[in-house]
C-alpha positions as CSV (number, residue, x, y, z in Angstrom):
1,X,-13.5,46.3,15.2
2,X,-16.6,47.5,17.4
3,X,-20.0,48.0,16.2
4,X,-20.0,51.7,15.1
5,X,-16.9,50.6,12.7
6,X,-18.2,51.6,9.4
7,X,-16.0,48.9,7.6
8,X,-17.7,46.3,9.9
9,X,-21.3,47.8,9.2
10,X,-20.5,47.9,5.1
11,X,-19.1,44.3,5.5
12,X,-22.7,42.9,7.1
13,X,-24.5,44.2,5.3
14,X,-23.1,42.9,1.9
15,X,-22.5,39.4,3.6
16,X,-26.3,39.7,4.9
17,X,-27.3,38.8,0.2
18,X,-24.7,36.2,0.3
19,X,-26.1,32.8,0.8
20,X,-23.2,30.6,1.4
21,X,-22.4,31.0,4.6
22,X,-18.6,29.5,4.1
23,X,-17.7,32.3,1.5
24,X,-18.9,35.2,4.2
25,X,-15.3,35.6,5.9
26,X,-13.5,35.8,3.3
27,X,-15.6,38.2,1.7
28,X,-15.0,39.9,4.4
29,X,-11.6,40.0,4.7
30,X,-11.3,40.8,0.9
31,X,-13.9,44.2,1.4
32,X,-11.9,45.3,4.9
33,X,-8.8,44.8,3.5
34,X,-9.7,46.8,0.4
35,X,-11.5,49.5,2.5
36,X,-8.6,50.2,4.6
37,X,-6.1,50.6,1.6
38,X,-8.6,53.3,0.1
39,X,-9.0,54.7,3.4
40,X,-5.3,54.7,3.9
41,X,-4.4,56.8,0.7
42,X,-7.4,59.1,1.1
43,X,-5.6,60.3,4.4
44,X,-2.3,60.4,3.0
45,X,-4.1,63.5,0.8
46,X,-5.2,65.1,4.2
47,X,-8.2,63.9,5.1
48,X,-9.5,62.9,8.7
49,X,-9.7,59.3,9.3
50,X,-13.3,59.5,10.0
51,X,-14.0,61.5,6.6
52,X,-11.3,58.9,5.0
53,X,-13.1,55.7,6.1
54,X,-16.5,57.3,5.2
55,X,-15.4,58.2,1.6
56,X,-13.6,54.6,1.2
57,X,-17.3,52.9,1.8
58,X,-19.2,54.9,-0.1
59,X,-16.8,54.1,-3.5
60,X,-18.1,50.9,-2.5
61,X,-21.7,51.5,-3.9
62,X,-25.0,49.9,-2.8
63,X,-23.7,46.9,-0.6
64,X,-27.2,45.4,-1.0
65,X,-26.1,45.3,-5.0
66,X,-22.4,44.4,-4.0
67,X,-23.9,41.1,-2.3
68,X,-26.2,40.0,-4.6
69,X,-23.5,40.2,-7.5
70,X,-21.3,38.6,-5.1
71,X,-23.6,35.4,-3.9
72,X,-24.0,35.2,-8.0
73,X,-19.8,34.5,-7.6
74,X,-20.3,32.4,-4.3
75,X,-23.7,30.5,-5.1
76,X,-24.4,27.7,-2.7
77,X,-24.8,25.4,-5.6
78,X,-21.2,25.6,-6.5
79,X,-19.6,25.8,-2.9
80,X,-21.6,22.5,-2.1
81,X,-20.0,21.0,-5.3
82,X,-16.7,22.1,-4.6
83,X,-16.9,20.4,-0.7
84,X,-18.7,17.3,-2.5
85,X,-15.4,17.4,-5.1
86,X,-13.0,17.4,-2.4
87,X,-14.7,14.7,-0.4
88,X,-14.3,12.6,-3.6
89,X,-10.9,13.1,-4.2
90,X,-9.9,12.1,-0.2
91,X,-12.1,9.3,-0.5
92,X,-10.5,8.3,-3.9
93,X,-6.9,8.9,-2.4
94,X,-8.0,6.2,0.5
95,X,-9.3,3.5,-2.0
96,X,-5.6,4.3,-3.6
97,X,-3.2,4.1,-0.6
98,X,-5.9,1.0,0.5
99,X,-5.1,-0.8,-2.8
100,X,-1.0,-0.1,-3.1
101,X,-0.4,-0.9,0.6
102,X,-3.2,-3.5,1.8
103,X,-3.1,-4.7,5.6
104,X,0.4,-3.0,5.5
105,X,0.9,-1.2,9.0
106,X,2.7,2.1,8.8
107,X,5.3,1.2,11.1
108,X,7.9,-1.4,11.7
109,X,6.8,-4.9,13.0
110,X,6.3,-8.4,12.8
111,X,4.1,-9.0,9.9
112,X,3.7,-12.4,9.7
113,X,4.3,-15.5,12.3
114,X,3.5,-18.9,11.1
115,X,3.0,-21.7,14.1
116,X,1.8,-25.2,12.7
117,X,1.4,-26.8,15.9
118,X,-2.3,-26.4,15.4
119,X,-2.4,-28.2,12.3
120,X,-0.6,-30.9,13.3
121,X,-2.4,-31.6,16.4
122,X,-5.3,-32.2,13.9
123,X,-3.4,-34.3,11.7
124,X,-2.3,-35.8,14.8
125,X,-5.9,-36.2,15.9
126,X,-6.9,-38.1,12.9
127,X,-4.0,-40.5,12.9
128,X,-0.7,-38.7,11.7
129,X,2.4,-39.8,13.5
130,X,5.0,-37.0,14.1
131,X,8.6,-38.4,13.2
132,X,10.7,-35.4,14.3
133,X,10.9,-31.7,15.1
134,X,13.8,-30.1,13.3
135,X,15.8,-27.0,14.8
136,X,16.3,-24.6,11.7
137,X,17.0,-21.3,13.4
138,X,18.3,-19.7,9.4
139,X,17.9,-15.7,8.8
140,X,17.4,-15.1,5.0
141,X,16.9,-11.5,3.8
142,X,14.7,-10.2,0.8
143,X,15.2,-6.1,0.7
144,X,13.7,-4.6,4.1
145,X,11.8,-8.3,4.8
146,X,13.6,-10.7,7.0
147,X,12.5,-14.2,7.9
148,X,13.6,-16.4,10.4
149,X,12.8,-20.1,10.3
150,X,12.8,-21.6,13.3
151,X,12.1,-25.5,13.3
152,X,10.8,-27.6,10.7
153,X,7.9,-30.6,11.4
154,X,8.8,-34.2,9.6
155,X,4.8,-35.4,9.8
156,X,3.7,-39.1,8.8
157,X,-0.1,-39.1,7.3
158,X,-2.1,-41.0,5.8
159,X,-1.6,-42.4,2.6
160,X,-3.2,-41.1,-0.4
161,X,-3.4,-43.3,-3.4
162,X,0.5,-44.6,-4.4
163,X,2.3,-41.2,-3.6
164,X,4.6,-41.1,-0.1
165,X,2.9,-40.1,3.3
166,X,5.5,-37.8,4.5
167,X,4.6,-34.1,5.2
168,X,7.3,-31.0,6.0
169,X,5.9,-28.4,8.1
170,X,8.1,-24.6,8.6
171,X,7.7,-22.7,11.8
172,X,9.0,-18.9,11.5
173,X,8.4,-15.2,11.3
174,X,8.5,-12.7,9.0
175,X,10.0,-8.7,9.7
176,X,9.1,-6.3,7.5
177,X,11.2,-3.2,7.9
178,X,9.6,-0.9,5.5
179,X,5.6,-1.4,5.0
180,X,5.5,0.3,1.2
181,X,7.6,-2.0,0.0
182,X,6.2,-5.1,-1.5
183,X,8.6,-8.1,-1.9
184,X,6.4,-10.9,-2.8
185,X,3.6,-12.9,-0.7
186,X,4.9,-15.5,1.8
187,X,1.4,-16.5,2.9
188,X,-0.4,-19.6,1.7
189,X,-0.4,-19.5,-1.7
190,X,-3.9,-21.7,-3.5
191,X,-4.5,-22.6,-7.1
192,X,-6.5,-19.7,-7.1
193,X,-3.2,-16.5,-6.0
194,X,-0.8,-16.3,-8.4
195,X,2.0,-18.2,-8.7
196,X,3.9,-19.0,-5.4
197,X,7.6,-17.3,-5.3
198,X,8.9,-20.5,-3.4
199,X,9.5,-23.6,-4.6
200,X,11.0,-27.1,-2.6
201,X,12.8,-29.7,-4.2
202,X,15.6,-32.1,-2.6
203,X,18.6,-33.8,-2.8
204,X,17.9,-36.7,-5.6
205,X,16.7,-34.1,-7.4
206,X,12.8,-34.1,-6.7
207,X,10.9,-31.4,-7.3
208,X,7.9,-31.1,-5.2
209,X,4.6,-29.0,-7.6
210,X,2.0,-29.0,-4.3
211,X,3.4,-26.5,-2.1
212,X,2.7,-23.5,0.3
213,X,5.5,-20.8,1.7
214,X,5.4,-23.0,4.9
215,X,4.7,-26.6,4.3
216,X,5.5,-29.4,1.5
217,X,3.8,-32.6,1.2
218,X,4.3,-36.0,-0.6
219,X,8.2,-35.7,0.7
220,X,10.3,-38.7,-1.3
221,X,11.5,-40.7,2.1
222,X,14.9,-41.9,0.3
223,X,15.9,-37.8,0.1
224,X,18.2,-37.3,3.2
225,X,17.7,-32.7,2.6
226,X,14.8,-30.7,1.0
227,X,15.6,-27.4,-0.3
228,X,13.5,-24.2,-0.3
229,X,13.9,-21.7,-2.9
230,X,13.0,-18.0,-3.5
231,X,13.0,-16.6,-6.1
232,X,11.1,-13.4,-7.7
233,X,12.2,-9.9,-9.0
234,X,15.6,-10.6,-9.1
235,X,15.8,-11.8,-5.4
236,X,16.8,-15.1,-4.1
237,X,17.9,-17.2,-1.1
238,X,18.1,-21.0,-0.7
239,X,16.9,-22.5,2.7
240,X,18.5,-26.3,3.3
241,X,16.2,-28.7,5.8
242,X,18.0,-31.8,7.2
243,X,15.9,-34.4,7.1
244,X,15.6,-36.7,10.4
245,X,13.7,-40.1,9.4
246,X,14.3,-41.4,12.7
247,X,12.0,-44.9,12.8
248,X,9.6,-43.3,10.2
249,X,6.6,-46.3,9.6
């Protein structure tokens, strides 16, 4: 359109009462568009195109009444509420996917990789003696997570009151293949998470109450294996740890 284009003029000067400037092009395109279908049929009756488009504004009305009926439709009061609405509901969506998939990458990695050597130096550092390092290299599956567990860590500490010094330390990573599915938390579990979907137990039949997804303490030095166990939402897997006393004090 140039400037002498009486659609163009019309349109201005009904968009010049409209106060939201967001609603101004598509007013626009709704008065053109509705111009040039009048203008169209006027001409199919045999008028000029210059007399057609002339006629087609002037059905129109007073544009300066036009707008002012139209800001009524299009007040800024109600555009800003709608952008403010729509703000909300992204920022509500967020909080949502935030709260169903939390630290959960959207892509395939390694999500988790648990290395003791650093607490065992400690315990080392404070006295602990470190009986053996056990190769495990065992692949268990749970749905789309897999976990490899690499060696185990046979730890001799300090006694506390009457119950056995021996400590069991897992080394391994976790692989999970699809990040919206939620199998179960293998991280340290506390008194204060809920309840932890491992448990460890061993061969005379011990079963072993303090215990995170990666270490067990208090280990009964007779047992000769100590089992891990997994279990939760129908899924389950046994992991078996040879147990290498060695010349345990």
């Amino acid at each position: 359109m140039n400037s002498a284009d009486p659609f163009e003029a019309f349109c201005a000067a009904v968009c010049t009462k409209v106060r939201w400037p967001f609603a101004r092009w598509d007013i626009t395109q709704e008065l053109t568009d509705h111009l040039r279908d009048h203008a169209a049929s006027l001409e199919e009756k045999g008028l000029s195109p210059e007399e057609a488009q002339s006629q087609a504004v002037a059905a129109m009305g007073d544009p300066a009444e036009l707008g002012r009926a139209l800001d009524r439709v299009h007040s800024p009061l109600w555009g800003l509420t709608f952008v403010l609405l729509r703000l909300l509901i992204l920022c509500l969506v967020f909080l949502l996917l935030e709260n169903i998939f939390p630290y959960r990458p959207f892509s395939t990695l390694t999500s988790h990789f648990y290395e003791p050597v650093h607490t065992i130096q400690d315990r080392l550092d404070r006295g602990a003696q470190l009986i053996a390092q056990i190769p495990l290299d065992q692949w268990r599956q749970v749905d789309t997570l897999r976990i490899h567990y690499t060696n185990a860590y046979l730890v001799y500490q300090e006694p506390t009151g009457t119950r056995p010094p021996y400590w069991l330390y897992l080394e391994g990573a976790l692989w999970q293949e699809d990040p919206f599915h939620q199998v179960g938390d293998l991280s340290y579990t506390s008194s204060y998470q809920p309840p932890s979907p491992i448990t460890f137990s061993d061969n005379l039949g011990n079963q072993y109450d303090f215990s995170g997804e990666w270490y067990v303490g208090y280990l009964d030095p007779q047992a000769s294996e100590v089992y891990l166990d997994y279990d939760q939402f129908g899924r389950h897997y046994r992991l078996t740890i040879p147990l290498d006393w060695g010349d345990a004090p």
